[in-house]
N, C-alpha and C positions, 0 to 999 in steps of 0.2 A: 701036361702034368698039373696036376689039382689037388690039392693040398690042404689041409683045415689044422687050423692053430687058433691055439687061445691069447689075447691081448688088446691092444690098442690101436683100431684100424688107422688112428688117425696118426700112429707113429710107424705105420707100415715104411717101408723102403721102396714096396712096389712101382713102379711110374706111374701106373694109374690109378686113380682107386673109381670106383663104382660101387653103385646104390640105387635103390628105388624111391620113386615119389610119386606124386599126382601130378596131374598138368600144370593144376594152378595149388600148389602146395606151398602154404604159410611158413615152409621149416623149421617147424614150433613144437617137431617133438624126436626122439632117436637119435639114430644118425645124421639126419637130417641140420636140426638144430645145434648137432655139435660140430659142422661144419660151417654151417651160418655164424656160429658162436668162433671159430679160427679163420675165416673168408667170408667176411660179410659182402665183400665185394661179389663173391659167387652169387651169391643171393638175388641183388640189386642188378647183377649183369641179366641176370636168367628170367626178372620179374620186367623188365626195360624186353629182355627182344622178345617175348610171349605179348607182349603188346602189340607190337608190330604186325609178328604174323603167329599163328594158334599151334600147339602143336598137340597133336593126337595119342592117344594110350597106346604104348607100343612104340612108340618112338624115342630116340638118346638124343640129349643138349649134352656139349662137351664143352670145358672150359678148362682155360689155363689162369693161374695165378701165382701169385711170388708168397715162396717162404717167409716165413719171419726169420731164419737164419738165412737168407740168399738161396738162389734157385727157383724153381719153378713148380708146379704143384699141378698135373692133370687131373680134373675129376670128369667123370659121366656118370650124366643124372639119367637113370633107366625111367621111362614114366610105365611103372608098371601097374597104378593104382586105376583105377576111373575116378572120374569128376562127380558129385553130387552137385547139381542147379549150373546156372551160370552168371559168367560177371562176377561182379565183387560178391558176389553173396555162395560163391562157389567151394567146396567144402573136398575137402579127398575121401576117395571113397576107399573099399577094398580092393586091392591087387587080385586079379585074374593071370590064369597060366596061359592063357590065350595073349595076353600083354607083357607075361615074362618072356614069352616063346620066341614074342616078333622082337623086344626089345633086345635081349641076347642074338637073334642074330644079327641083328642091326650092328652090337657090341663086335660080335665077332668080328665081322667085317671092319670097322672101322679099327681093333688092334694090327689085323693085316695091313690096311692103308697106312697106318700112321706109322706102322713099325714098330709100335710098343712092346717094351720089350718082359714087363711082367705086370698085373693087375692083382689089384686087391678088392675085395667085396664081402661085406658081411652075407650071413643067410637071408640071402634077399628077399624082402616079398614076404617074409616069415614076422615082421614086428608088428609093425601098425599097418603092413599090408594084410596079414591075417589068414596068409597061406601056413601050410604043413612046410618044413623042411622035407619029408621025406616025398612030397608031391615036387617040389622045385627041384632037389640035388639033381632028379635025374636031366631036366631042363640042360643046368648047369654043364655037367658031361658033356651030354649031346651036344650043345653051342660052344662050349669053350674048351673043350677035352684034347681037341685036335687043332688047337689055333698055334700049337708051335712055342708057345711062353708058358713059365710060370704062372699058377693062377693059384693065390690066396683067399680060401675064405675064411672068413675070421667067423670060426663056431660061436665059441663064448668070448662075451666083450668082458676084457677087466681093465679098467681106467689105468694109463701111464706105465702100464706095461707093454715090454717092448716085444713082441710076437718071434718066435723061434720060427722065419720065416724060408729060411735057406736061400737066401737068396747074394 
């Protein structure tokens, strides 16, 4: 089931929420930075093991972190942008549907494994990734249509409102 509502991804219910970024993306602007801005820890965890070892367009970092009212908070970071240069002088690029395609199913799969039991996601790939919504929705279907959970996307963002999510 897949469902678009209008509100505040970041006051979802969902258990997961998902997003796009670049490899080595500054979270300096969107969804992005508004997560950095509620879990900077996400941030720092994600910038710490991209050091270690690299990860590729098309590929999901998943993280867990603690509420500020208690519990727990899953997100997966889709890297659905490319990289402009490398190293610190590295820049995000634009989102490709060839890196939305692999990174949904990558998604797919790991809500299977982990058992998640609903997901939330803006129009991915549509902000400062610079793709069409109506080029991704279908993506979206295809990879997440048949995963078994609730799957939110949050169409229009409106600041601290609470999304009519059914959930």
């Amino acid at each position: 089931m897949i469902k678009e509502v209008t509100g505040d991804i970041l006051l979802s219910n969902a258990d997961l929420l998902a997003h796009g970024i670049s490899a080595h993306d500054p979270f300096d602007s969107g969804l992005a930075l508004a997560l950095r801005e509620r879990w900077p820890s996400l941030v720092k965890d994600y910038r710490h093991d991209i050091r270690s070892h690299a990860i590729e367009a098309g590929a999901i970092w998943a993280w867990t972190g603690v509420q500020e009212g208690g519990g727990t908070r899953k997100i997966v970071n889709l890297v659905t942008q490319d990289t402009l240069g490398q190293g610190p002088t590295a820049k995000p690029g634009k989102a490709t549907l060839e890196n939305v395609r692999h990174a949904l199913q990558k998604l797919a799969r790991f809500v299977k494994e982990e058992r998640i039991r609903s997901v939330a996601l803006p129009r991915l790939a549509t902000g400062v990734g610079g793709l069409e919504w109506a080029q991704v929705k279908p993506l979206v279907e295809q990879h997440l249509g048949d995963v078994g959970v609730p799957v939110i996307v949050y169409a229009t963002y409106h600041k601290g409102e609470q999304a009519d999510e059914g959930l």
